[in-house]
C-alpha positions as CSV (number, residue, x, y, z in Angstrom):
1,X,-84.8,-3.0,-138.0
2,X,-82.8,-5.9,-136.6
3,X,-80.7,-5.7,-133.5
4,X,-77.4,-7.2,-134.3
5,X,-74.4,-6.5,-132.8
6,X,-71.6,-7.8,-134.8
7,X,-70.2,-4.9,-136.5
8,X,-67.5,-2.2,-135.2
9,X,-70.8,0.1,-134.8
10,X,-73.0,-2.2,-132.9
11,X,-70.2,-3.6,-130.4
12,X,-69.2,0.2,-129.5
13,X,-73.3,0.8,-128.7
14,X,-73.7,-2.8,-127.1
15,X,-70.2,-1.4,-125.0
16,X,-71.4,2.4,-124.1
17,X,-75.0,0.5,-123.2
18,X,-73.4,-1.9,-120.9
19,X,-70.5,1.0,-119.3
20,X,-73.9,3.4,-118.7
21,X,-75.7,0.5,-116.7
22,X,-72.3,0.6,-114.7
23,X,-73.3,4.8,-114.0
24,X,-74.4,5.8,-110.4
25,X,-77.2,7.8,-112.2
26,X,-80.0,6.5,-114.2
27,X,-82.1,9.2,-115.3
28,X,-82.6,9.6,-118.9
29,X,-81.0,13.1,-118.9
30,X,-77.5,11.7,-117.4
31,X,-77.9,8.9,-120.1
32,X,-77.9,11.9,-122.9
33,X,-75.3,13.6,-121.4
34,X,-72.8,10.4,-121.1
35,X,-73.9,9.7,-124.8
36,X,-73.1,13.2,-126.0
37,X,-70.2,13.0,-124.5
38,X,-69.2,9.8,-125.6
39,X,-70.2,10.3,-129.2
40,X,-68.4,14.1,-129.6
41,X,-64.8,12.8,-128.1
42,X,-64.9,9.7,-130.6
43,X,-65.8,11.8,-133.0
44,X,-63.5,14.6,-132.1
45,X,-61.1,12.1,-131.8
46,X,-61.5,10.2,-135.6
47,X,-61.7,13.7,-137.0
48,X,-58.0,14.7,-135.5
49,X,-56.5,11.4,-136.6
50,X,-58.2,12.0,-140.2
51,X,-56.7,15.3,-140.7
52,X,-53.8,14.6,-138.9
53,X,-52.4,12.5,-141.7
């Protein structure tokens, strides 16, 4: 598995990788929890656009 980083996909995980080294806290489990987060409200937010139209 390569790591390239030129598609929509790869620049929004290179982007949430670089925003979580920005995060006061470390840990792994504050890690999950940003990335849960992150990954429900885009997801939330594509499926309200979807069926919005």
């Amino acid at each position: 598995m390569s790591d390239d980083r030129s598609g929509p996909v790869g620049q929004l995980l290179a982007a949430e990788e670089q925003f979580h080294e920005l995060m006061p806290g470390k840990d792994i489990y504050s890690k999950l929890f940003f990335r849960t987060v992150l990954w429900f409200a885009l997801f939330t937010a594509a499926y309200t656009i979807i069926t919005g139209l």
